[in-house]
C-alpha positions as a printed NumPy array, in Angstrom:
array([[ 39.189,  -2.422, -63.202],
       [ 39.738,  -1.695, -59.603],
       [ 36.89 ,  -0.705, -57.104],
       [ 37.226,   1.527, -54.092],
       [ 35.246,   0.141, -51.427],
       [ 33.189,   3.059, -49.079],
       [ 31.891,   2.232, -45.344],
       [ 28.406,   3.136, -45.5  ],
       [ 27.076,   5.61 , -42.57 ],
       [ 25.66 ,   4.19 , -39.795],
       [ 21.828,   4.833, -39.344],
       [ 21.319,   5.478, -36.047],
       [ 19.168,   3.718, -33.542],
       [ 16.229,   4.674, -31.916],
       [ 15.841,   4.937, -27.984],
       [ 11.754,   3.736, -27.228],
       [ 10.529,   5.145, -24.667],
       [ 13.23 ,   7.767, -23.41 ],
       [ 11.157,  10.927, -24.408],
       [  8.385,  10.312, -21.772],
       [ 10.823,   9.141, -19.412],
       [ 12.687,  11.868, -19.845],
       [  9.573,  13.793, -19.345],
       [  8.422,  12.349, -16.09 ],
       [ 12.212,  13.03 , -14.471],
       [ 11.36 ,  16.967, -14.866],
       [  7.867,  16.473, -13.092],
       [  9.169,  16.503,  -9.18 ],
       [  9.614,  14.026,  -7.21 ],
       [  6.917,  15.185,  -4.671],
       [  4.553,  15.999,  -7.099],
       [  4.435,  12.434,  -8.236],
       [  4.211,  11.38 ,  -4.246],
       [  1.095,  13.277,  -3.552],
       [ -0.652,  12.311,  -6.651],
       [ -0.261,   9.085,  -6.052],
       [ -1.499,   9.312,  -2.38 ],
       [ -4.014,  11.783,  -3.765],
       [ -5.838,   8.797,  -5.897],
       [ -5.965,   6.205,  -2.701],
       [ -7.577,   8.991,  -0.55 ],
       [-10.196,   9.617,  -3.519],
       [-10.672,   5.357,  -3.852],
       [-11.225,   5.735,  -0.388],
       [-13.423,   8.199,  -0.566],
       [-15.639,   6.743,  -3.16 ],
       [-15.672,   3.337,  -1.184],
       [-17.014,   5.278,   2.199],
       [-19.77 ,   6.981,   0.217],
       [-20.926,   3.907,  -1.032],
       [-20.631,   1.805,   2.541],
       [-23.775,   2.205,   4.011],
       [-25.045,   0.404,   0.739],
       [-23.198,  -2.692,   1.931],
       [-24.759,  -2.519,   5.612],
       [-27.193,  -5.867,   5.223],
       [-24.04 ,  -7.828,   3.911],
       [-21.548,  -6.236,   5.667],
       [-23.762,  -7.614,   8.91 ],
       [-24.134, -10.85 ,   7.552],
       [-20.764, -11.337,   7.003],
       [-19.477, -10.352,  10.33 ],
       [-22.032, -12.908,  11.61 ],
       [-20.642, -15.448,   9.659],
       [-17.105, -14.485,  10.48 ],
       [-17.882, -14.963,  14.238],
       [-19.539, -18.618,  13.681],
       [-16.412, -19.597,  11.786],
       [-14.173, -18.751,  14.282],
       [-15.732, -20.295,  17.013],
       [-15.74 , -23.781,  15.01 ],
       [-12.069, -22.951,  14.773],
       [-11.588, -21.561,  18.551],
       [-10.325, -18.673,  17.211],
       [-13.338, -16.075,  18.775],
       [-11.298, -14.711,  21.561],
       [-13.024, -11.046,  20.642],
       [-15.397, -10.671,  23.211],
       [-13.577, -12.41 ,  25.827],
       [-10.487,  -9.468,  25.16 ],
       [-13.174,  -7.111,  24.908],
       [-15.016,  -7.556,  28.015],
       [-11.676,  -7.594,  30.387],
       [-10.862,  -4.048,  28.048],
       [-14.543,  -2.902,  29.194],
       [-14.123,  -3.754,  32.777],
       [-10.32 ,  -1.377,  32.927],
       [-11.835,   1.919,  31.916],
       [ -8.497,   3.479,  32.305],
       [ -6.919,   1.144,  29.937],
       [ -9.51 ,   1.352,  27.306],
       [ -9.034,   5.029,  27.332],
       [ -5.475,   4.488,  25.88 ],
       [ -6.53 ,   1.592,  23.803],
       [ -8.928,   3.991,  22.253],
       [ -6.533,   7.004,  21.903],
       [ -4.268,   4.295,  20.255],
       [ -6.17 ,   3.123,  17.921],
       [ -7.262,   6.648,  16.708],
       [ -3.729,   8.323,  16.563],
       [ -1.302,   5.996,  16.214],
       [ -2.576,   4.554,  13.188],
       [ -2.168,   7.547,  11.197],
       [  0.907,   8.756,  13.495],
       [  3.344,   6.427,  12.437],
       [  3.2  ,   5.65 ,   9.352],
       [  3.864,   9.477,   8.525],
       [  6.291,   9.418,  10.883],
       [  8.424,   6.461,   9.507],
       [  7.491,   8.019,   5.822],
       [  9.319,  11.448,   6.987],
       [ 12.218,   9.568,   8.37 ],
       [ 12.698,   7.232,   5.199],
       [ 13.031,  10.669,   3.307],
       [ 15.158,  12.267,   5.65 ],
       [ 17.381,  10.24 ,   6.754],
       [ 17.327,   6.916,   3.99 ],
       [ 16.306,   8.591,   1.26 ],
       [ 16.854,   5.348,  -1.059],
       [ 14.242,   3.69 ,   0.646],
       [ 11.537,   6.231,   0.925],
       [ 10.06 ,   5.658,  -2.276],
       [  9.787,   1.697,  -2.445],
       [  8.149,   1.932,   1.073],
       [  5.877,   4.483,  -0.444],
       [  4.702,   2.499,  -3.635],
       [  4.681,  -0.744,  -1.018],
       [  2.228,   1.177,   1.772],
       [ -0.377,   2.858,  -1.173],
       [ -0.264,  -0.831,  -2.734],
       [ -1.026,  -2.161,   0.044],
       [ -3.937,   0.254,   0.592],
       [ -5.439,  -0.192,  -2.967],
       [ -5.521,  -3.921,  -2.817],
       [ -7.128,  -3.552,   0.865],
       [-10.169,  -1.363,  -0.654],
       [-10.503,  -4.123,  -3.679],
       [-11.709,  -5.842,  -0.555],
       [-13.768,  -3.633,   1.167],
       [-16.128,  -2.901,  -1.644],
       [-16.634,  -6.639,  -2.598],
       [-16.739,  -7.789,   0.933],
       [-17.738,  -5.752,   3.337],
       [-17.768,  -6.733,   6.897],
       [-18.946,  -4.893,   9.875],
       [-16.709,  -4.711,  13.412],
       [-18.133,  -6.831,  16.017],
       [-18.677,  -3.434,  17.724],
       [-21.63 ,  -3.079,  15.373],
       [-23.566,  -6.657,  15.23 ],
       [-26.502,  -6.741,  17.029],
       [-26.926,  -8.632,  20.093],
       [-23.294, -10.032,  19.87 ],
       [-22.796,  -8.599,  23.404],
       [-19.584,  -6.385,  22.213],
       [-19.053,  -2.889,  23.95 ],
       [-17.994,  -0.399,  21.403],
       [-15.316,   1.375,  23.998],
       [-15.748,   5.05 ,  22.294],
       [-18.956,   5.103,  23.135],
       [-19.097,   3.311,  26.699],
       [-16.304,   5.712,  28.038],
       [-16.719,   8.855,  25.506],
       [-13.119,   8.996,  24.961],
       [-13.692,  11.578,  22.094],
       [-16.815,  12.969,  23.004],
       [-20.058,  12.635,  21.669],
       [-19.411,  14.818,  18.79 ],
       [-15.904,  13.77 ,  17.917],
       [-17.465,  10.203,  17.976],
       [-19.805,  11.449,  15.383],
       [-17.278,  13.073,  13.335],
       [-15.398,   9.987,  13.151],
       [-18.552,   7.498,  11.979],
       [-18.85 ,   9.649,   9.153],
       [-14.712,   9.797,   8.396],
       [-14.404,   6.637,   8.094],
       [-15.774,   3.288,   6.744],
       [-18.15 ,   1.339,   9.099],
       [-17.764,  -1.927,   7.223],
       [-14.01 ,  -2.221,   6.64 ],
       [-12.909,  -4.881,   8.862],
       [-11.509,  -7.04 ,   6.42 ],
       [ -8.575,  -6.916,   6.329],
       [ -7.712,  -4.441,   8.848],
       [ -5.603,  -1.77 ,   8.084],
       [ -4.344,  -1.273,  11.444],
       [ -2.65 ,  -4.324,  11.716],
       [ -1.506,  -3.78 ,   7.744],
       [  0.103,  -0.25 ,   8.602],
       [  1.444,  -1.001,  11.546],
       [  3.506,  -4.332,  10.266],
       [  4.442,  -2.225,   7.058],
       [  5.986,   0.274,   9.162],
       [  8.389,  -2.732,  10.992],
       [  9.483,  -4.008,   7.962],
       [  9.924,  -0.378,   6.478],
       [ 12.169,   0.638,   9.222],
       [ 13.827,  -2.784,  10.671],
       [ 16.774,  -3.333,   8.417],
       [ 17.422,   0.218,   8.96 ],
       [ 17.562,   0.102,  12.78 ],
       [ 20.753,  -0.131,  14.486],
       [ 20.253,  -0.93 ,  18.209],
       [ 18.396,  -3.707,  19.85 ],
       [ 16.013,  -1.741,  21.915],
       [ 14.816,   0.283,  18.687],
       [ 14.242,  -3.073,  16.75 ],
       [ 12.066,  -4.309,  19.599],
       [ 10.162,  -1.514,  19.813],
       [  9.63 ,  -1.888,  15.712],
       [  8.48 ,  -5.734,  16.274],
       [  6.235,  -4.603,  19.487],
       [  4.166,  -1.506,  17.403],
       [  2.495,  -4.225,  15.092],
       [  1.594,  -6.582,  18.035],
       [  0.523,  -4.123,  20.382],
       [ -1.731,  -2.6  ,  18.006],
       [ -2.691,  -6.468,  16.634],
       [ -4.584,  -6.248,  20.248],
       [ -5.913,  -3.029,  20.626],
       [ -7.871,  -3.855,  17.218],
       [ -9.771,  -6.59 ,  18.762],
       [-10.136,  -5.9  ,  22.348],
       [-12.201,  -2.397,  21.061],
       [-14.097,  -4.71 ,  19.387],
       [-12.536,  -2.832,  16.277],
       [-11.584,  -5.967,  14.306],
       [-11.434,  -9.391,  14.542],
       [ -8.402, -12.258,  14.958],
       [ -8.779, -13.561,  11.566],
       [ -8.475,  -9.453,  10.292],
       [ -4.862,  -9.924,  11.969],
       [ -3.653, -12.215,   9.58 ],
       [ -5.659, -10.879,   6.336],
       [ -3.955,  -7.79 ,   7.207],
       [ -0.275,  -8.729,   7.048],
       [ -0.829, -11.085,   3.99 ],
       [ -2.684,  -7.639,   2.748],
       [  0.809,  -6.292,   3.367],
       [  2.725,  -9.02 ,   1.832],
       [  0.679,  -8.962,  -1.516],
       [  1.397,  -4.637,  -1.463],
       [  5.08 ,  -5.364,  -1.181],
       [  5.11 ,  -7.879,  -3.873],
       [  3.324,  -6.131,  -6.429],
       [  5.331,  -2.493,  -5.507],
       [  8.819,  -5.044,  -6.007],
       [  7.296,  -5.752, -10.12 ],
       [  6.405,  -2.245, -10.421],
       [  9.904,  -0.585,  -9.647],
       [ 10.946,  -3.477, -11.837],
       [  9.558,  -2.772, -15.107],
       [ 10.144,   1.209, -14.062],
       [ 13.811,   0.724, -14.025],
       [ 13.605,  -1.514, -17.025],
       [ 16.179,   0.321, -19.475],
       [ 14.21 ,   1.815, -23.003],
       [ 14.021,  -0.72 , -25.611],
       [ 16.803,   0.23 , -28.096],
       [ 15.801,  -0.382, -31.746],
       [ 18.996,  -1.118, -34.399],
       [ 17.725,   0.528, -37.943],
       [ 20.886,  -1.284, -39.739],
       [ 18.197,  -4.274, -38.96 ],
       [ 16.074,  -2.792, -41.107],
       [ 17.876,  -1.414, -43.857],
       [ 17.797,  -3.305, -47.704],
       [ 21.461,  -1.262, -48.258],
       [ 24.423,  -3.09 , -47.23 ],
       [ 27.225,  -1.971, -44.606],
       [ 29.906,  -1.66 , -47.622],
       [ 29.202,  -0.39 , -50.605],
       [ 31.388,  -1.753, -53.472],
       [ 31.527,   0.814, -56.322],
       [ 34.112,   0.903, -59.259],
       [ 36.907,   3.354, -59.557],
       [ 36.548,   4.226, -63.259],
       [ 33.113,   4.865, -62.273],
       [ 33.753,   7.203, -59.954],
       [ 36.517,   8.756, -61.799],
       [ 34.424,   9.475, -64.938],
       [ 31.386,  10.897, -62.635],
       [ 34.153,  13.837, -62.084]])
């Protein structure tokens, strides 16, 4: 008897995953960008409602703050703050700096990324509101107020002293923003995110220096206004560091391909089928 051996179809595999992904790529791009800046604004939000809750610890802990650095040597605050005090003219701009150019550049160097390097717009992105969510983990467990705001700690809060935005822009801004987020400060955070957003991407030497000076400039405008303190300088770049990190294993597992499952794994029915001729002829 001879047998006619058949190839048996293929069953085809299954794609995990590729539906919602699918999904997601006709949702645009822009959309997904101002949700996602959307839900740190409302975190924020929620965290500056709650503040003046935190007001007894958030004073205690700036205390403390100040009594560790000065077993460390570090508590150069009221020192900067004091020669800022005595320079009216200078604490002007330090003020108008701290209020502006916070906010100014990092929308600027977001707008350029998507302009003009549009491949690096969106890790920058995820990198910056990272760095901003972990930063408000930390201001609702540990709230610390400015030295601007301890009692008796001899610091001159500049706004006020010199009315650099007015008595009722000053109290428009105590109720814009959070009183008792020192640590770590954001200032410092932003402004070092923005150097290492933009610094491979810079071409001349005088632009790269200007990148590296943003960061330290504003590193002392935050603590001469009495804004921040020297130990919020570092907390704010390793703030930074741990946003970067954690943005890096998100666009990893994003770009992960779908898991492809193989149904011939599955299936009890053999590739070839081995069936006799005769068979087959007397089936016809």
């Amino acid at each position: 008897m001879s047998y006619l051996v058949g190839a048996r179809p293929q069953p085809p595999t299954l794609s995990v995953g590729r539906g919602r992904r699918g999904l997601l790529r006709r949702v645009p791009a822009w959309w997904s960008d101002v949700a996602l800046v959307g839900v740190a604004f409302w975190l924020y939000g929620v965290a500056q409602v709650h503040a003046p809750l935190h007001r007894l610890a958030a004073m205690d802990h700036g205390r403390w703050l100040l009594q560790a650095e000065g077993g460390l040597r570090l508590d150069v605050e009221l020192a900067m703050n004091r020669w800022l005090a005595s320079h009216p003219a200078v604490a002007t701009v330090a003020d108008y700096h701290y209020a502006t150019v916070h906010f100014v550049a990092p929308v600027a160097v977001l707008l350029w990324l998507r302009l003009r390097h549009p491949s690096g717009y969106r890790p920058a992105l995820h990198a910056l509101v990272a760095t901003c969510l972990l930063s408000l983990v930390v201001f609702w467990y540990v709230p610390v107020a400015p030295p601007r705001l301890l009692p008796g700690s001899g610091f001159v809060d500049t706004v006020l002293a010199f009315h650099t935005y007015g008595d009722a822009a000053s109290k428009t801004e105590s109720l814009a923003a959070d009183q008792f987020a020192s640590v770590p400060s954001l200032h410092v955070a932003w402004a070092a995110w923005c150097t290492w957003a933009v610094y491979p991407l810079l071409r001349t030497r005088w632009m790269r220096v200007l990148a590296v000076a943003h960061p330290l400039v504003t590193a002392v405008v935050v603590v001469a206004t009495a804004n921040h303190y020297v130990v919020d300088i570092a907390l704010g770049v390793l703030a930074l560091g741990a946003g970067v990190a954690v943005a890096a294993i998100l666009e990893q597992v994003r770009a992960r391909p779908p898991a492809v499952v193989d149904l011939r794994a599955h299936s009890p029915v053999p590739d070839a089928a081995v069936v006799p001729v005769a068979s087959v002829s007397r089936g016809r």
